[in-house]
N, C-alpha and C positions, 0 to 999 in steps of 0.2 A: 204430384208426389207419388212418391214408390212406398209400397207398405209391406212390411217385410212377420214372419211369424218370429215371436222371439220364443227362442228356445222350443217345447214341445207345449206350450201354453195354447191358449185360446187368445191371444192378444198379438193382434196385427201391431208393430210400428212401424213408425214412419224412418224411412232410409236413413234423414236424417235429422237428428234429436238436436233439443235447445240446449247446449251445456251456459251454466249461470255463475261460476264460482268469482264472476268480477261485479256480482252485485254485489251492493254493500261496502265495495270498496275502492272499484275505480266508476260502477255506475249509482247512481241514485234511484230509489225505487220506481219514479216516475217514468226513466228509463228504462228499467227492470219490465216496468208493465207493457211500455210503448213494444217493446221487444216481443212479449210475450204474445199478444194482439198482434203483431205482424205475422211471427210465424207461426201461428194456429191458422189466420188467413192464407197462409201460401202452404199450408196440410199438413207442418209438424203438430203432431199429439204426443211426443215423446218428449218429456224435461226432467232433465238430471241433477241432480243438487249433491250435497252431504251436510251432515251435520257439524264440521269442520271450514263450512267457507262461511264468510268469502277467504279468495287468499290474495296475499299471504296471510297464510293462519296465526290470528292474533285473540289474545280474549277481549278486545274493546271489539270485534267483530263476530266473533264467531256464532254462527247460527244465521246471522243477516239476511244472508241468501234465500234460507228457506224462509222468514219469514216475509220477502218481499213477494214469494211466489206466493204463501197464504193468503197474503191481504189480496192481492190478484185473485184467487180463489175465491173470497170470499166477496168483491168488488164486483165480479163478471159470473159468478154462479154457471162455473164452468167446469168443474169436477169431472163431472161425466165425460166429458170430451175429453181428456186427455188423461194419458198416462203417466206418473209422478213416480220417481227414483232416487232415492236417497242412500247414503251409504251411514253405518256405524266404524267408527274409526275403528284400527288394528291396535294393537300392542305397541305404547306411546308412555312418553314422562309428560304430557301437557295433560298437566294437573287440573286444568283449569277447564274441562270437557266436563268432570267429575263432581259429585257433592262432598265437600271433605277433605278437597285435594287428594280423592282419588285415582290411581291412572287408570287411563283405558288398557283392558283386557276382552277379548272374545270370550269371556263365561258369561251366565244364565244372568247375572247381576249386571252386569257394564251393559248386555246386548238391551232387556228389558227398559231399563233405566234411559239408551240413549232413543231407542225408537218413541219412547210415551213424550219425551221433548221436542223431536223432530214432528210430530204429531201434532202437538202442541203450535210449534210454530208455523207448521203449513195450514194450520187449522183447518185439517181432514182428518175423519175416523179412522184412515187406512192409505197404505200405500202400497201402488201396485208392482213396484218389484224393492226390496232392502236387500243392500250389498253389503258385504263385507269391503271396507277400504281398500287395508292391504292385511296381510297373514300378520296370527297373532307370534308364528316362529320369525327367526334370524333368515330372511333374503335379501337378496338386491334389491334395494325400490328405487324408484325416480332416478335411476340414469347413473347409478353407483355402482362400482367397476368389479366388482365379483368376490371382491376380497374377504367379503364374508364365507364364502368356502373354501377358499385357501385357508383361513385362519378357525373353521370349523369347530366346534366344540358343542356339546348337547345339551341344550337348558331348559331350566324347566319351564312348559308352555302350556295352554288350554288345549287339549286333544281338541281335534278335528271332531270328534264325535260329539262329544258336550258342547261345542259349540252350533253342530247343529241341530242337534237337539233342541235348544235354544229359540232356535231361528223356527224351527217344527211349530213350538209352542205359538209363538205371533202368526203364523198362518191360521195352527188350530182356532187363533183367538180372532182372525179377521183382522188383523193391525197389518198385517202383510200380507199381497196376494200372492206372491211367488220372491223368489231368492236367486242370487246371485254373489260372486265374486268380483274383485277388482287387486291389481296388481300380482296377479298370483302365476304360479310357476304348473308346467304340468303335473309334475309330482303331486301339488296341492289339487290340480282339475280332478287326478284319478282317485285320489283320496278321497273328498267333498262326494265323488259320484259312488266310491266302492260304500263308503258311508251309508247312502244312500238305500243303496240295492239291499243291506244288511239290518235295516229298517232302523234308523237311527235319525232319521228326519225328511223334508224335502228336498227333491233333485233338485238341483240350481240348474238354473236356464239360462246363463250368460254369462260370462265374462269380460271386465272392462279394464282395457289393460294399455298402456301406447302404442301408436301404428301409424305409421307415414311413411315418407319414402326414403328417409335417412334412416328409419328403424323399424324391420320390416323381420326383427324377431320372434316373434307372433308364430310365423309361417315357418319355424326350425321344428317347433316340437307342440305346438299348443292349434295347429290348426287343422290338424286332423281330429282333436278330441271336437273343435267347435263344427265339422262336419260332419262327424261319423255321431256322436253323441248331441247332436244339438246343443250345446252349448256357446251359443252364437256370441261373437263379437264386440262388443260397444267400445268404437275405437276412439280413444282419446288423445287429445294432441295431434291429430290429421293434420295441422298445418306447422308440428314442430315449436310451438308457441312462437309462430309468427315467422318465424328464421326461415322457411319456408317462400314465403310472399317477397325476400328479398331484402325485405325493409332495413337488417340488419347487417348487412353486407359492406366488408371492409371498415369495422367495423361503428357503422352509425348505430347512434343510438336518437331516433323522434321525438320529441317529445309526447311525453303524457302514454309511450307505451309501456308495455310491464316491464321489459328489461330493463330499461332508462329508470325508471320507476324503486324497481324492486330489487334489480341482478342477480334472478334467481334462474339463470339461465343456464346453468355452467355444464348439464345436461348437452347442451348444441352448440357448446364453444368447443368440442374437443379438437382435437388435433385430425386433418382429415375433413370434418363438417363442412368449411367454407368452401372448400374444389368439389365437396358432392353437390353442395346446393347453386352453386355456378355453374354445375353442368346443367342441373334440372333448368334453372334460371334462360340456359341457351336455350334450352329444346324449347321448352314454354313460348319462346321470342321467336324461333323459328317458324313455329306452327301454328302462330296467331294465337295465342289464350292466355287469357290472365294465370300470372304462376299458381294464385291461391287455387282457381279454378281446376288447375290441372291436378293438381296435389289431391285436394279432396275427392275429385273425380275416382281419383286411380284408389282410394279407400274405400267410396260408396261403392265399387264395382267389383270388390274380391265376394267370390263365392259363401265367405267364411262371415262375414259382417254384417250382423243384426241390422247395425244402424252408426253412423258416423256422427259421434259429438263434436258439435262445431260451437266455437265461441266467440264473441264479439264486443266492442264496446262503444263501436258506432252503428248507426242503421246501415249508411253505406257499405262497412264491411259485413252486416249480415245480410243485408240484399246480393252483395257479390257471391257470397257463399252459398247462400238458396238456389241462386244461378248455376252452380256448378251442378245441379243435377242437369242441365241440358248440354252439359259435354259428351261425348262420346270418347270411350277408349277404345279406340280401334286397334288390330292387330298391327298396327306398323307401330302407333304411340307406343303400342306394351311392347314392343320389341327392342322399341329405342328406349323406352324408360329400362329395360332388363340388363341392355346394354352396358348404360351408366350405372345400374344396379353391382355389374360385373366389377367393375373395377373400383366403387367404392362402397364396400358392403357395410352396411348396418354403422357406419361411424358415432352415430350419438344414440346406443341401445338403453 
């Protein structure tokens, strides 16, 4: 295992992190566990959760996840060893997060309120990095086509600043060891950071955002802050949810996988996605490696990336995946991945 510094912290992770959001609802906790005991054995210490999975986010689930890594935690007295990451949901109508049918908002109430639950269910005193989901403003999230600033308008939101203020306090208090973003735009990375410098809370040390090889917008405007500023990486969806490995090509659908399942996919159906991912598909075949393999490789290997969330919901495909740390990207592989890069850029951003 490769072990990487997240952000400017004291905290080594591992290349690449346990992502869990299919506990509780395509896995059962015994699998949940089996899981977790594999890859602590093969040197992941990094697992990422939120307070929203499993998914798809429903209230007969929500929270599951963290609680199956708890009971794990508490089953294996293994805390120390590893690193635990949670997120508090963004600015949402799922009332059902809240006490009262309240919604989630990033102020001092919603951020308090969701970390002492997630607390609860991981049954630890603390966790060592809490993220924001996604921004409590109006952006693009999950693979939604920009139209929010075409149609721009200015509403009222939790400043950046009280929200980390917020996040300050669960540091000051030991419930958090350090902080982070997820879905967020650069505008928000230099905000969160100028926040920061102005003494309004703690530096966040990471950002978890999508990154594959059909979505490789990270690297327009957001991957200079995660090198210049250490604000490293946690790249999610490195295999596309799955569209990646093939499995979904012309269009099958397997049984028992998320798409077939859920058809929350519509992110890497666009117009464009199946010729990018038949190109990768060739090369992968050309040059001997499993697609998943090469896919994740080419994420563990950017200068910019903490650590690569990989997820799974069989052993066999997390054993494949742990594997892909013994690919090598060589400069011929980047040259030919850059290649197909060229002609089909960013289709399912």
């Amino acid at each position: 295992m490769i072990y990487r510094k997240l952000g400017r912290t004291d905290l080594s992770v591992s290349a690449i992190a346990l992502g869990t959001m299919t506990w509780g609802e395509q896995n059962t906790e015994r699998e949940g566990h089996e899981q977790l005991d594999f890859a602590l054995e093969r040197g992941v210490n990094f697992i990422d959760t939120a307070e929203i999975y499993s998914v798809p986010p429903r209230v007969e689930t929500q929270g599951s996840t963290e609680r199956v890594i708890g009971s794990w935690l508490r089953a294996r007295g293994k805390r120390d060893d590893v690193i635990v990451a949670t997120k508090v949901s963004g600015r949402s109508d799922n009332s059902y997060l809240r006490p009262d049918g309240g919604k989630p908002r990033l102020d001092r109430k919603n951020i308090h309120y969701a970390i002492e639950q997630s607390l609860k269910r991981l049954q630890t005193d603390y966790v060592d990095l809490y993220q924001l989901h996604w921004p409590d403003r109006r952006v693009p999230l999950f693979g939604t086509d920009g139209a929010v600033f075409r149609q721009y308008r200015q509403e009222a939101e939790v400043p950046i600043e009280e929200t980390l203020e917020a996040l300050g306090e669960l540091v000051a208090s030991g419930k958090a060891r350090h902080v982070g973003l997820s879905n967020e735009t650069a505008w928000g990375v230099s905000r969160f950071l100028r926040a920061s410098e102005i003494g309004h809370g703690p530096r966040v040390v990471s950002i978890q955002n999508a990154y594959n090889l059909i979505n490789r917008t990270f690297e327009i405007g957001l991957a200079e802050f995660a090198m210049r500023e250490q604000v490293g990486l946690l790249a999610y969806s490195p295999l596309a949810q799955g569209y990646l490995t093939g499995k979904y090509q012309n269009g099958a659908r397997p049984a028992g996988a998320r798409t077939t399942l859920f058809g929350r996919a519509q992110r890497y159906e666009k117009p464009g996605v199946s010729q990018a991912i038949d190109a990768y598909l060739a090369l992968a075949e050309e040059i001997g490696l499993n697609p998943a393999q090469l896919a994740l490789a080419f994420v563990t290997s950017r200068p910019f990336v903490a650590s690569n969330i990989i997820g799974a919901t069989t052993m066999k495909q997390l054993r494949t995946d742990l594997d892909s740390l013994n690919v090598n990207i060589t400069q011929e592989v980047e040259r030919r991945i850059d290649e197909i890069h060229q002609l089909h850029s960013n289709p399912a951003p």
